[in-house]
C-alpha positions in Angstrom: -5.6 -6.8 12.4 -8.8 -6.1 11.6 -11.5 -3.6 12.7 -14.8 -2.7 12.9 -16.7 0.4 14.0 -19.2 0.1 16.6 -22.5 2.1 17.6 -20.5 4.9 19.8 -19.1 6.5 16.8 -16.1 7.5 19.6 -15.2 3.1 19.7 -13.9 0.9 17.6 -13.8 -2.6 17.8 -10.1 -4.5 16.9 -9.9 -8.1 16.1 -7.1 -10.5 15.4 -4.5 -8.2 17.5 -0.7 -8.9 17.1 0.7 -11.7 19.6 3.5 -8.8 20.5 0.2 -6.5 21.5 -0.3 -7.9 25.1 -1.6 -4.9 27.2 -4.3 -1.8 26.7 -1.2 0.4 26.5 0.2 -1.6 23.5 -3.4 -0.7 21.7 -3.6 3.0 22.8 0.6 3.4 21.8 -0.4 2.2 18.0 -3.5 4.0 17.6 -1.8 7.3 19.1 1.1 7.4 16.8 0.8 9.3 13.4 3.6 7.0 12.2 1.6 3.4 12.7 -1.7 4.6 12.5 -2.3 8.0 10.5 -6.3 7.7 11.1 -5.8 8.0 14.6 -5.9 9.7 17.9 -6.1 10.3 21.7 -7.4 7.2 23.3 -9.4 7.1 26.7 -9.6 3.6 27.4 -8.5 0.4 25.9 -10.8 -3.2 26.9 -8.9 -6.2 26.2 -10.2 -9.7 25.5 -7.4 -12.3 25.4 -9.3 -15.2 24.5 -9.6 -13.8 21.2 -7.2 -11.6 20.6 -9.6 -8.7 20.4 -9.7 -4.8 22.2 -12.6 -2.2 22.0 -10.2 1.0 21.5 -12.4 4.3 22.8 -11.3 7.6 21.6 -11.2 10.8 23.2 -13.2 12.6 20.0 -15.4 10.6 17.5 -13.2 12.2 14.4 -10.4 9.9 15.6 -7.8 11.9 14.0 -5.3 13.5 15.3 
């Protein structure tokens, strides 16, 4: 998986998602859990895009920790 910040320092663009990460919940689950993902925090909305495996992730501060 792969990401990349985007201009709203409070999203981030994900790329190359995990076949087992289907839904927006999937996304917000891993980047709400100190145990997968240390760096991050309370997520607002999760947009999917299937065709390429991707999801903009937008959190509920811009620090995006915990």
């Amino acid at each position: 998986m792969s990401a990349v910040a985007n201009d709203d320092s409070r999203k981030l663009v994900v790329s190359n998602l995990p076949s087992d990460m289907t839904t927006p919940d999937d996304v917000a689950l891993f980047f709400e859990s100190d145990s997968y993902c240390p760096a991050g925090g309370d997520v607002t909305h999760v947009q999917m895009t299937a065709e390429n495996h991707s999801a903009v992730v937008t959190f509920k501060d811009k620090s995006g920790s915990h």
